[in-house]
N, C-alpha and C positions, 0 to 999 in steps of 0.2 A: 416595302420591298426589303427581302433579307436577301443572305447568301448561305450556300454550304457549301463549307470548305471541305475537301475529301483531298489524302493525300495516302500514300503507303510508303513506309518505312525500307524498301527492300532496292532490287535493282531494276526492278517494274517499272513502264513509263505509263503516264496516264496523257489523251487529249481527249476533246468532243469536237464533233462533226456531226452535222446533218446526218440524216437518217435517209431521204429522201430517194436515194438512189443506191442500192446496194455496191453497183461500181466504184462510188467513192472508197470505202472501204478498201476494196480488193488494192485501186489503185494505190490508195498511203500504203499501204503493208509491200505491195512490190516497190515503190519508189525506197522504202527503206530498207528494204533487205538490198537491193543495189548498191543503195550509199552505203549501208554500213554491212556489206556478204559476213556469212557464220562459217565459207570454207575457205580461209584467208589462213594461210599456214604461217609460221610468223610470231602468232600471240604468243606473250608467255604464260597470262592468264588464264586459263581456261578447267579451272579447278573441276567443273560442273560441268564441263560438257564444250562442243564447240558454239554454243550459242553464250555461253557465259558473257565472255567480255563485249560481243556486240551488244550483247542488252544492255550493257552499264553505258556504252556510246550512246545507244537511243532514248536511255534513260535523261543523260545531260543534255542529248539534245531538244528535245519534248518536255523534259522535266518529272514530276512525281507526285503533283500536285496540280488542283483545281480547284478554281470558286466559279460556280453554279448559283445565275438568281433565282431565288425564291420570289412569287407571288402566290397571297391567297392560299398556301399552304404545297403549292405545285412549281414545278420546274419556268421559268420565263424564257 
């Protein structure tokens, strides 16, 4: 058993999730655009746009970083 660690350097969040059900998906992406809305008037941030500063929220929240096991050369 290994691991691979994948991480990016930016304001990007990374998770993994089952695949299983395409509504998984839809649901995390709406549960966090609620928690953390990109029309919240207010920020001072937002250099890049109105999504700027909530990515850097979902980013700390989720993180930027993953370890994935490896078996036999494949995902476990």
């Amino acid at each position: 058993m290994a691991a691979a660690h994948v991480g990016i350097p930016n304001r990007a969040s990374l998770t993994a999730n089952e695949n299983a059900d395409p509504a998984v998906r839809r649901d995390f992406e709406r549960f966090f655009n609620r928690l953390v809305p990109q029309d919240v008037d207010g920020f001072e941030h937002c250099d890049e746009g109105p999504d700027d500063l909530p990515a850097h929220f979902k980013a700390s929240l989720l993180g930027v970083q993953l370890q994935l096991p490896i078996h036999d050369g494949q995902l476990a």
